[in-house]
N, C-alpha and C positions, 0 to 999 in steps of 0.2 A: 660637922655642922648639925643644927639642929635647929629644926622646924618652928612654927610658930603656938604647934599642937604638944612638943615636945619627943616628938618622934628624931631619932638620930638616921642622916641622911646621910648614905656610905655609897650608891649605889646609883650607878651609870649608862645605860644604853645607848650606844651610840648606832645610829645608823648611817652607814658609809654609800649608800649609793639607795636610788629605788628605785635601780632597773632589777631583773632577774630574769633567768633562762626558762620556767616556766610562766604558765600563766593559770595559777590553780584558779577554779572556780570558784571557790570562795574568796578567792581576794582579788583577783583584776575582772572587766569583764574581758571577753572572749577577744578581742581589738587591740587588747592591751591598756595601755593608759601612755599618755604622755609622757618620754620625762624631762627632767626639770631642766636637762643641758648642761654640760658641763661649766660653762660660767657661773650656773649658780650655787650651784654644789660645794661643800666644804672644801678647800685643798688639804692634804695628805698633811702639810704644816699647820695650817689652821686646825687639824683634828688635837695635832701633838701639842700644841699649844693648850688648846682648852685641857687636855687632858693633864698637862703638866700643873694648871692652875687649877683644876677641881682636886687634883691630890694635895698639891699644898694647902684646900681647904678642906683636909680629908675623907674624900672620897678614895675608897681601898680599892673599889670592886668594878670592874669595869666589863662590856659584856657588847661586840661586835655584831650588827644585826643588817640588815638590810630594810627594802628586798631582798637580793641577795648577797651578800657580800663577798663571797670570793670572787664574784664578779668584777668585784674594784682593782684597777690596775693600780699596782706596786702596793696589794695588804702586807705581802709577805716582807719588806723593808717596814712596814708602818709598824707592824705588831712587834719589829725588831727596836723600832725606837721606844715605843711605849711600855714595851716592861722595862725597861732600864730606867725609869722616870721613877725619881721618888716619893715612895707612899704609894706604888700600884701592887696590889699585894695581890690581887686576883684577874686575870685576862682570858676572858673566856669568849666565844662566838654561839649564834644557831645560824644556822646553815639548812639548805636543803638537800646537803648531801653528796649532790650530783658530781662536785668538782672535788670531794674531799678526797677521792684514789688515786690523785694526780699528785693533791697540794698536802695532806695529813702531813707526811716524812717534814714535810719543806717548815711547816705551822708549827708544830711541836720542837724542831730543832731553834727557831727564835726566840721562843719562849710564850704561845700559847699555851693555856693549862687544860683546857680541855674543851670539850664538842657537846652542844642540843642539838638534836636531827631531828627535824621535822617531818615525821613523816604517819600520815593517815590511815591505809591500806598497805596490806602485805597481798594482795589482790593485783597479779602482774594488768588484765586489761581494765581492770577498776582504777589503778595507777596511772594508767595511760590516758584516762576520761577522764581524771581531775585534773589534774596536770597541765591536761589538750597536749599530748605528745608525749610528756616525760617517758623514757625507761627507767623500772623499779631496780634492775641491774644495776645502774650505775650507782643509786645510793646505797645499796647491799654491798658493793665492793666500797663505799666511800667509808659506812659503816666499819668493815674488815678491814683498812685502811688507817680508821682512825684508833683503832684497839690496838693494831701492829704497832702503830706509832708514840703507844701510852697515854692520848689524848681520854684519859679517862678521870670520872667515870661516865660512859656514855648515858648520856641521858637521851630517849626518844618522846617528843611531843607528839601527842595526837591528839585533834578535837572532834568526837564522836557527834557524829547526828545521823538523826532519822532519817529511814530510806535511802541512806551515803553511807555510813559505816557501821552502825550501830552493829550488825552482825558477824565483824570483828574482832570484839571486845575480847573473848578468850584467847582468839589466836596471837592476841598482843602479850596476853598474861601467861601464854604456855611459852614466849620466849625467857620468861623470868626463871624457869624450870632449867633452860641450858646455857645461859648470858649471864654475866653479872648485868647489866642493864639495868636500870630506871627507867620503867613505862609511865610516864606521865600522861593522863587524864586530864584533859583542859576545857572546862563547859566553852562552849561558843557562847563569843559576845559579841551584839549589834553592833558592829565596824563596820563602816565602808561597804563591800560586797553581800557580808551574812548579813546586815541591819534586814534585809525582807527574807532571811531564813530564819530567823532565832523563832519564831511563834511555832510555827509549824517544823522545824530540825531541832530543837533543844532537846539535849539531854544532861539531866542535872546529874551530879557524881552521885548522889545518894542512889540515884536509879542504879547505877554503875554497882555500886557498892551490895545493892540488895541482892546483885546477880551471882557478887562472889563470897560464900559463905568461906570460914574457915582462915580469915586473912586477920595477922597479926599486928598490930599499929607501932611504927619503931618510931624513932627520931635518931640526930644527930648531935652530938652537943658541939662545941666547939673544940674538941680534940679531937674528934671525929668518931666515939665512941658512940654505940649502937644504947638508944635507952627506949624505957617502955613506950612514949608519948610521943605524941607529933609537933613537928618544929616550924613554922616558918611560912609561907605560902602556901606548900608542898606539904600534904600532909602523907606520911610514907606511911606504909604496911608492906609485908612478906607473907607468903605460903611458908609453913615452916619447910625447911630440908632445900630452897631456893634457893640460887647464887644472885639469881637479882630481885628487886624493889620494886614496886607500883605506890605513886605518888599521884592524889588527886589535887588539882588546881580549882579553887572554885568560885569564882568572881562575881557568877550570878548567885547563886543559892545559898553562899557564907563570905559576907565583904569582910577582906580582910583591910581594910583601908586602915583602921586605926595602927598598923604596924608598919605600914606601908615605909619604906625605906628608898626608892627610885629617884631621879632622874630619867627623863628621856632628850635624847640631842637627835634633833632628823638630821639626814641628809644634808637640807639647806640650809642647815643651821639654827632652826629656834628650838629652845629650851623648852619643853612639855612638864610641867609637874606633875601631868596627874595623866595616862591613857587619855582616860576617858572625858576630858573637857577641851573645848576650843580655846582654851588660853597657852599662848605660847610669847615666851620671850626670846628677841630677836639678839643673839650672838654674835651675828656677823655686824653688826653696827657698831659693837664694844670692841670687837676683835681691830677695826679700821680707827676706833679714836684714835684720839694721837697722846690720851692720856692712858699710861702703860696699866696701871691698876684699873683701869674701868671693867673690864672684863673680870676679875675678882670681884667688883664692887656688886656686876652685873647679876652673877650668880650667888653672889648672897643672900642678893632681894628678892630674887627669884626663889630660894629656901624658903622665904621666911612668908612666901604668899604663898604657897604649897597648899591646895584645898585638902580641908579637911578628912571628905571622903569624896568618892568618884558619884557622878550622877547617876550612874545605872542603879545605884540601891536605894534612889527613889522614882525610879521608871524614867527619865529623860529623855529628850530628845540622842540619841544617838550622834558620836562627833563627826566633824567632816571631812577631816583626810581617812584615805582608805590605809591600809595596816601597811602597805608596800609605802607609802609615803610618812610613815612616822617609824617603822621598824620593831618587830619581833623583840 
């Protein structure tokens, strides 16, 4: 499919549930948050469903998210039905980790392709304070877990801020030294929780960048050959003699919107074009017609109104679900 800007739209996030086991401080407050009950939530068919009919309107790329989503009872039969669907050419999840040294073996044998770990701090009681509870343990074995299983290549997200992590930053870039890893760098965006950190905790990647002298700029083409330039969202670089990559993500300080490729599907079903705006189309109403193509018909129009670029790169109001309610 393709957009009304002429951008080609391959690429799908679905979020399966928006509960999760913790409760990081930057995305819920401290109470938690409601959620949505399971009446209203997608069923495990209605995911396979849509997912069946964005492929046939070729979407390849498909990408499990939460809140948390190994949280969701019965992923490991879902993610079995969904790679056997025609035209899913990529099934990937992020996770926070926690449940991956239980479930990696079980994900990768269905046919997931691989794992993003979310994860802030390599700081075992710093981990515990973002979290409110988490142990760092259990995502270091979910990590170890998901590399035994081939879920690679791991990719690790982190979004650095001031006075929270920023002091970090090398000890994320000296695992690029004994991992093959991808450290990803993700500026914080005014979502939900962070919308009254981003003034006072932003840190742009170029800051990131000035800290690490000596760092090589790669890409990937589409064979998966390593070349001199940056590809995608993600713009990679390596330490020469490294087995892993550092990839900055930067949404505030270089919109990459004209390239923009996504879908997003919450939880309860409405279709997000764009992160960053309050317009969503509602699925579950196409999903219950009684005319079989409506749901087709639904996400095509929904393509074709796909804003141009996200409001944050002309300063906006900030949207209003929090990131546990639209999904990673």
């Amino acid at each position: 499919m393709v957009d009304y800007f002429g951008r080609e739209i391959n690429y799908m996030r679905i979020s399966l549930t928006d509960r999760c086991n913790y409760r990081c401080k930057y995305c819920m407050p401290e109470e938690g948050v409601k959620d949505l009950g399971h009446e209203n939530i997608l069923t495990l068919e209605e995911i396979e469903r849509i997912v069946r009919t964005a492929a046939s309107l070729g979407i390849s790329k498909f990408r499990l998210t939460g809140g948390e989503p190994l949280v969701r009872k019965g992923i490991i039969e879902l993610i079995k039905h969904l790679k056997v669907i025609p035209g899913v050419r990529e099934l990937t999840m992020t996770t926070n980790g926690a449940l991956l040294g239980d479930m990696a073996k079980d994900l990768k044998a269905v046919g997931l392709d691989r794992v993003n770990i979310s994860l802030d701090t390599l700081n075992h009681t710093r981990f515990k304070s973002i979290t409110r509870g988490g142990d760092l343990n259990d995502v270091i074995a979910g990590i170890n877990a998901a590399v035994d299983a081939g879920l690679k290549p791991i990719k690790l997200n982190v979004v650095v801020m001031k006075e929270f992590n920023e002091d970090e930053i090398m000890d994320f870039v000296q695992m690029t030294f004994q991992h093959d890893y991808e450290i990803r760098f993700i500026e914080l965006m005014p979502i939900g929780e962070t919308a009254g950190q981003c003034e006072g905790g932003y840190v742009s990647n170029a800051q990131i960048k000035s800290r690490l002298p000596g760092l090589r700029p790669l890409s990937v083409n589409v064979d998966g050959e390593e070349e001199e330039t940056a590809y995608g969202v993600a713009e990679l670089y390596q330490y020469p003699g490294t087995r892993g990559k550092i990839g900055f993500i930067s949404p505030m300080s270089d919109c990459f919107c004209p390239s923009c490729n996504k879908l997003r599907l919450t939880a309860d079903g409405k279709l997000k074009t764009c992160l960053h705006s309050n317009h969503e189309v509602d699925l579950k109403m196409a999903l219950n017609s009684e005319d079989e193509g409506e749901l087709k018909k639904t996400i095509e129009a929904a393509v074709l109104s796909k804003e141009e670029k996200h409001n944050l790169c002309e300063g906006a109001v900030p949207i209003e679900r929090n990131m546990n309610k639209i999904g990673g």
